[in-house]
Every structure is written in structure tokens, then in C-alpha cells.
C-alpha positions, 0 to 999 in steps of 0.5 A, spaced: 285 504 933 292 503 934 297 499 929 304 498 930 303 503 935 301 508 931 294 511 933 289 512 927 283 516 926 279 519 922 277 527 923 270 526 917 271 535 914 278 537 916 282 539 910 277 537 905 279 544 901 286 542 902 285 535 900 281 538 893 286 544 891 293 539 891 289 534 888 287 538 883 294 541 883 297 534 882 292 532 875 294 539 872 302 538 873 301 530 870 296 534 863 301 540 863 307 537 865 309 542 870 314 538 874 318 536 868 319 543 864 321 545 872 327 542 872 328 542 866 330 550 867 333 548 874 338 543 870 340 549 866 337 547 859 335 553 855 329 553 851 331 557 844 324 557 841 318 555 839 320 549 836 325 546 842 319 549 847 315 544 843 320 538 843 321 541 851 313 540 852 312 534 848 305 530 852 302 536 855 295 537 853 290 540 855 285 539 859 279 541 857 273 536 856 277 530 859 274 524 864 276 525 870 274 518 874 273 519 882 273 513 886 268 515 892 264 521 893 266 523 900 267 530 902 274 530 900 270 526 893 265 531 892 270 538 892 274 535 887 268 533 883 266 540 883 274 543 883 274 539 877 267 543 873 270 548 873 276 547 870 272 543 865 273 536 866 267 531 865 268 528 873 265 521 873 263 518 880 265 510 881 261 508 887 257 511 892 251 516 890 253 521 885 248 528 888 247 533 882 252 538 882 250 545 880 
């Protein structure tokens, strides 16, 4: 299939793993913030105790025992459902047929 010139396929199974790890990559630095407190060191900015690493971590949370919404239970869907077990979030499957996960 060709749009504007640019050839797209789909390759069913190839990069499933690699698709499940950055997405499950992606939703651990939105809980704990990772991204933000990254660049705050880069910029310079001193963490001088637990009082500003609160105020510095402000909106992390943890993870544990969370709803995770997953839309589509293909390969790529079923691997994150299951990355996302056992990192203890509740997956919860919006279409298609949710199989029982172990």
C-alpha cells in the first residue's frame, strides 16, 4: 500500500517485546516522573533533603494496584497486559477478546 509515496506494511509479531518494554518504560516515567527529575539534575539544580526531594518529586506515585486501560489486545496488547501483571497494575482490556492471563 502506498500513501504519498510512502510504502506501509504490517509485519504481524515483529517487535512485540520491544513495543511492550518502551511502553511499559513510557508509563513508569509518567508515575514516577523520571523524565522531570532527569533534567532537573542536568540543569544544575541541588536536591539538599528530603524536604526539597519532596517538593522536587511532587505528582509521583506509585504504581501498584493502578488501572491500566489497554486498547486492543494484539500481540503488542497482550505482552503489555502481561508486562503490566507483573508490575502489579489491574490491565483492563477495551475491545476485542480478553484471554485469561496466568
Amino acid at each position: 500500500m502506498h500513501v504519498a509515496g510512502i510504502a506501509v506494511c504490517n509485519v504481524p509479531g515483529f517487535g512485540v517485546e520491544e513495543v511492550a518494554d518502551s511502553t511499559m518504560c513510557l508509563i513508569l516515567n509518567l508515575y514516577r516522573r523520571t523524565y522531570w527529575l532527569a533534567n532537573m539534575v542536568r540543569d544544575g539544580k541541588k536536591v539538599t533533603g528530603p524536604e526539597a526531594l519532596r517538593d522536587a518529586a511532587t505528582g509521583s506515585a506509585r504504581i501498584r494496584g493502578d488501572t491500566l486501560g489497554i486498547v486492543g489486545l494484539g500481540m503488542s496488547g497482550l505482552t503489555v497486559t502481561a508486562a503490566a501483571v507483573v508490575a502489579v497494575l489491574r490491565p483492563v482490556e477495551m475491545g476485542g477478546n480478553c484471554p485469561s492471563l496466568p
